[in-house]
N, C-alpha and C positions, 0 to 999 in steps of 0.2 A: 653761360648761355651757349656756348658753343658745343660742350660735350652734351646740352639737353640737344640741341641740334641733331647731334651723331647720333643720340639715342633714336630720336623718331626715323633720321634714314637707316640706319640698320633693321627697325623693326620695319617697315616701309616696304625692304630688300624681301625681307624675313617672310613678310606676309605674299609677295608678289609669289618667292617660289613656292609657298606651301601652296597656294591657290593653282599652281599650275600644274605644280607635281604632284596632285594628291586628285582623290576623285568628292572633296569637299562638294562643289557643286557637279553633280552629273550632266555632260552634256546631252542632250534629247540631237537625236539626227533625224532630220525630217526630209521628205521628196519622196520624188514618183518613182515608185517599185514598180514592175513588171513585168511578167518574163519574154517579152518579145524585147531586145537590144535596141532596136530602132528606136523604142519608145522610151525605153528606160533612161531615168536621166540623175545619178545619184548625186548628193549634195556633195562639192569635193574638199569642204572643208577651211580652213581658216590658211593653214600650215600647204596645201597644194597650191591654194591659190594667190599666194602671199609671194611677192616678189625679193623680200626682208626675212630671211630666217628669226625666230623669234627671242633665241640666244642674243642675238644682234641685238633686237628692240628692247630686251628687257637690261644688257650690259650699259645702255644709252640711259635708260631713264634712273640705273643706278650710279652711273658716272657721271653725268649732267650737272643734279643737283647737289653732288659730294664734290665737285671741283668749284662752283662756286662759291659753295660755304667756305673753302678752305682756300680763296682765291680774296676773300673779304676781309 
C-alpha cells in the first residue's frame, strides 16, 4: 500500500509541474487597455501579486503530503 501511495504522489508532483511549466492550458490576460496611463490599468497577474513565491507553494504541497505518509 505504501509504494501505491508514492506512485500517486510522485504522479500528483509530475502533473503539478507539467501544468505549470508547459503552456497546456493558455492563460487568456484580460483588463482595461488604453493608451492614456491614467486610465489604463493592466491585470498584474497571479505571480506580482502573490506575497508566496510559487516554488514556495508548490515544494509545501509536495512535502506535506509525502512526510505524512512516511510519518505513518
Amino acid at each position: 500500500m505504501f509504494y501505491f501511495q508514492l506512485v500517486i504522489m510522485a504522479g500528483t508532483v509530475l502533473l503539478a509541474y507539467y501544468f505549470e511549466y508547459t503552456d497546456t492550458f493558455p492563460v487568456h490576460i484580460q483588463g482595461f487597455f488604453c493608451f492614456d496611463k491614467t486610465f489604463s490599468k493592466p491585470y498584474p497577474g497571479p505571480d506580482e501579486s502573490s506575497n508566496v513565491p510559487p516554488v514556495l507553494v508548490y515544494s509545501l504541497v509536495a512535502a506535506i503530503p509525502t512526510m505524512i505518509i512516511f510519518l505513518q
